[in-house]
N, C-alpha and C positions, 0 to 999 in steps of 0.2 A: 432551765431555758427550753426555750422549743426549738423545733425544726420545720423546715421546709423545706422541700423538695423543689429549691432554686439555688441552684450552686454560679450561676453571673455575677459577676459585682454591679448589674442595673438590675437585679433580680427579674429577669426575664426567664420564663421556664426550659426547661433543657427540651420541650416538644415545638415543634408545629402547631402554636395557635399563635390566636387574633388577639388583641388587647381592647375590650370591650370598654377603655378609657373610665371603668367605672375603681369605686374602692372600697373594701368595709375593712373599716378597723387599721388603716392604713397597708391594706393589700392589697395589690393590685388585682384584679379579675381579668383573664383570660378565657376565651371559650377553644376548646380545640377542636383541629380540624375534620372528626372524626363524626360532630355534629352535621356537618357540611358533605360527607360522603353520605352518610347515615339517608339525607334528606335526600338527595339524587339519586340513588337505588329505588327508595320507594317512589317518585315524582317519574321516575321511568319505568318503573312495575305498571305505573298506572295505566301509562299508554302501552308498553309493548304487552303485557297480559291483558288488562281490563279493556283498552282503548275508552275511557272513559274522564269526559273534563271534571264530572261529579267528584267521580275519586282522587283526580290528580289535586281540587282543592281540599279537602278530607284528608290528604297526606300533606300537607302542606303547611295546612293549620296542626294537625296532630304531630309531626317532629319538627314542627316550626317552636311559636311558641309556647304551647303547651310542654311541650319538651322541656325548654330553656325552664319556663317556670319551674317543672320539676325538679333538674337539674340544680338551679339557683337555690330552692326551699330546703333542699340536701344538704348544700354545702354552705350555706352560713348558719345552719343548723349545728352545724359541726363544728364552725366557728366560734358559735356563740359561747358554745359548751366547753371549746378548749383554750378561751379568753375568763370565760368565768373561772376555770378552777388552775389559773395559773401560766396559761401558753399563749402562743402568737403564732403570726404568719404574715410573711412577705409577701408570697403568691399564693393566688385560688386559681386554677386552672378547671373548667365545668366540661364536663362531657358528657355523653347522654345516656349516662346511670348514676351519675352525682358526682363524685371531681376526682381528679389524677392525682394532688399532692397531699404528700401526708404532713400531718403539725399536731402539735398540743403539746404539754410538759413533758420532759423528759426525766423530770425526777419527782412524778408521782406513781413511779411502777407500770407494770401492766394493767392493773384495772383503772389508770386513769386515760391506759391509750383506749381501753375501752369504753370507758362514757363520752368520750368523742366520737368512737365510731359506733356503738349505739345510739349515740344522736343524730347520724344522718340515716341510720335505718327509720330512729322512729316518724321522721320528716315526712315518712311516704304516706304515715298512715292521716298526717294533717291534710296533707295536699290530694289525695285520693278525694277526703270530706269535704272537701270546697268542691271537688268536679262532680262530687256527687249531689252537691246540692243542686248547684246549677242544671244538671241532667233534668231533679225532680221538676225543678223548677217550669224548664223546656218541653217536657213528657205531656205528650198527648195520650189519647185512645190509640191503640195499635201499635206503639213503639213498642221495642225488646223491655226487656227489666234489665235495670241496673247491673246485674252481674252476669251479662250478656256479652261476651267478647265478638258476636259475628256485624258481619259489616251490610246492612241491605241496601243495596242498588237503588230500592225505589224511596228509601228515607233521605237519602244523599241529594238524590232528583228534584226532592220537594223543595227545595233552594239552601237560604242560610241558615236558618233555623235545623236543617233537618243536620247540613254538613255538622256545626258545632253541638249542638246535642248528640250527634255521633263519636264525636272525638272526645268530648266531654265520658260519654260512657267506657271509648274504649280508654280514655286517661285516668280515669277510675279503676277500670282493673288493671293497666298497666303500672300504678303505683301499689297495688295488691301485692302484685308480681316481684315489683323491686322489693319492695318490701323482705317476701320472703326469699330473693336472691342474696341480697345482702346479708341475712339472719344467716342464712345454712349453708352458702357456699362458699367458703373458705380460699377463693383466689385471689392473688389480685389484681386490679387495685380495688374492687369491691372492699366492704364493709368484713366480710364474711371473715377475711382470714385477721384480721385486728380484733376480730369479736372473739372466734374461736382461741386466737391467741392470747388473748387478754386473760380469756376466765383461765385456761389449762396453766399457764404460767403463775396465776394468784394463787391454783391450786397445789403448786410445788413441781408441775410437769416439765421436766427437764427439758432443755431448751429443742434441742437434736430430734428429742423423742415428741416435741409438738410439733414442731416443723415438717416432720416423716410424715405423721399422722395427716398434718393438712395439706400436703402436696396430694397425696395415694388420694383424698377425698375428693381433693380438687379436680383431682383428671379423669376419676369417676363421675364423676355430678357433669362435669363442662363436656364429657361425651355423650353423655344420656342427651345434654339440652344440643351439643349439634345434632346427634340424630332425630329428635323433634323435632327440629328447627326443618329437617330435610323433609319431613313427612307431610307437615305442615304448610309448606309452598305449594305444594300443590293441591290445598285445599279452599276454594273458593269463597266458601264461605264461611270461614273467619283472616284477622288476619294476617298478614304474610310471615313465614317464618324467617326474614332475613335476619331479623335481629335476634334470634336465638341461634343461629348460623354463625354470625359474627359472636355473640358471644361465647357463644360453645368453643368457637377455634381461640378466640383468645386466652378465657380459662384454660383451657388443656397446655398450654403453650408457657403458658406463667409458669401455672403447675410445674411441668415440664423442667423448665429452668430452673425451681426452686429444687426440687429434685435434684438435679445436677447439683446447684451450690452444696446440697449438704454431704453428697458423696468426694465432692470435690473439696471438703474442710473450708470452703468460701462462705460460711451460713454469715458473718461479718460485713458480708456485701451487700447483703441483702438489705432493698429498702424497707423491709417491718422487720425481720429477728433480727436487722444486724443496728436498731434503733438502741442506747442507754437505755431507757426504761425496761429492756428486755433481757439485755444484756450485765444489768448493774449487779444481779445476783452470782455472773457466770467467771470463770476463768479460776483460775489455780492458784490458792495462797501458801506461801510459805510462811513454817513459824519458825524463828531462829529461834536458838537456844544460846545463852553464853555460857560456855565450858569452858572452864581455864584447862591450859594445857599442862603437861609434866612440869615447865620452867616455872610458872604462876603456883603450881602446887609448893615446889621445892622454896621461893621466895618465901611463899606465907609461913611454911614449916618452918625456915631459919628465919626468920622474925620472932616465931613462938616458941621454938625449941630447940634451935641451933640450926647448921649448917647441914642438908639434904642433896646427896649427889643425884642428879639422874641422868641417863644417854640416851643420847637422839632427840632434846627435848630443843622447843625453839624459845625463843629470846622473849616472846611477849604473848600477851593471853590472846585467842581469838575466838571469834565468835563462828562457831561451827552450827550449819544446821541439821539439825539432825532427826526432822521429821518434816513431812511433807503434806500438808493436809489440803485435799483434793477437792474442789467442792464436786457438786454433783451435775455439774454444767462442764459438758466436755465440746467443742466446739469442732 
């Protein structure tokens, strides 16, 4: 069976969003509110740094809908993938690196939580090629080249054409970007740490000792990108770094938490290790053994050869264990 990250009985998500009244696959679509801060930082970067209307529509169209497109192409990518080989979902919740809930089968292992979350990494590289077409399409004499992240003033100025072939080029590299966010960095709710978990766990890596490995990663990579992200603001021409700001303090913060769980033997709470598919290999089996006791020996003896005393022996055979075999999954 699958999961999803809606424990209501109207299946509404445990965050702060909006219900986009839309549904694939009979699940509900959510956007959250995060899209909605996201846009007003950069819509007042515009004026309170640039003081410019040019830009203020440039951010508007770029985490307007270009966003949502991206966002959207993410996560029923991920859908698709975890309906195809056997999973569901009640809720899609979209935020603006691809979606908050986790789903797919729960008893196809780790590497099937992975071709789920490998298929909304590969999503960036479809939706990048559409904005990039469109860019060629738009591209005059004197524009930047396609893998141009800076922003010019006077391409913006030239009217409509010039804003959305700008947002077009920087939604091209910013699906680059996600792209290789999702691949490498192991936080979450990125892609990163169902990827990383996925393979280490098919490879036999013990549950504790994948988990360790991708918090330590986590909170390294998610502080390198806030300190980008601070350097980067105040660079004019490309840009703004808010959103590697925000996302640097959220990784570190996950991380962070995920960290605590494992020191705190909570790694079970966790929304990715503490899933079945992760967990279906872990925990402690007992083997019994049946050993008859003195009274059962002495029985069978006077059956076959007469009459056997013995002391201290109890009245019926029991089942004593007497070996304890540990798996290699300590939680």
């Amino acid at each position: 069976m699958a999961t999803a990250t809606s424990n209501n009985e109207d299946n509404r998500p445990s965050w702060n969003a909006v219900s986009t009244g839309l549904r694939f696959k009979g699940a509900r679509i959510f956007v959250h509110w995060t899209f909605l801060i996201l846009l007003l930082l950069h819509l007042a970067l515009a004026f309170v740094v640039y003081y410019s209307w040019s830009i203020f529509w440039y951010e508007l169209v770029l985490y307007g809908p270009f966003l949502f497109v991206t966002a959207w192409m993410h996560e029923i990518s991920r859908a698709l993938v975890a309906y195809k080989i056997g999973g569901a979902a009640d809720t899609i919740v979209l935020w603006p690196l691809g979606g908050l809930t986790i789903y797919g089968p729960d008893d196809k292992g780790p590497m099937g939580d992975f071709k789920v979350a490998i298929a909304g990494t590969l999503s960036h590289i479809v939706t990048g090629g559409v904005f990039a077409i469109l860019y060629i399409v738009m591209k005059t004499s004197g524009m930047p080249p396609l893998t141009s992240m800076k922003v010019y003033l006077d391409h913006l100025e030239s009217g409509f054409i010039g804003v959305i072939s700008t947002a077009c080029r920087v939604s091209f590299c910013w699906n680059g970007i996600l792209f290789l966010l999702h691949l490498f960095i192991p936080v979450y709710p990125l892609e990163g740490i169902r990827i990383w978990a996925g393979l280490m766990r098919s490879m036999g890596v013990r549950l504790t000792t994948t988990a360790r490995i991708v918090s330590f990663a986590g909170m390294f990579v998610s502080l390198a990108l806030f300190l980008y992200g601070c350097v980067k603001i105040f660079d004019r021409r490309v840009e703004s770094g808010i959103t590697e700001i925000l996302l640097g303090g959220l990784g570190f913060t996950s991380s962070k938490i995920l960290y605590d769980m494992i020191r705190a033997g909570r790694l079970s709470e966790d929304p990715v290790f503490g899933r079945p598919c992760y967990l279906e290999s872990s925990g402690n089996m007992t083997t019994s053994v049946e050993i008859p006791t003195a009274t059962a020996v002495a029985e069978s003896s006077s059956d076959n050869h007469g009459p056997v005393r013995t002391a201290g022996s109890t009245a019926n055979a029991s089942t004593i264990p007497i070996e304890t075999i540990e798996s290699s999954e300590i939680i």
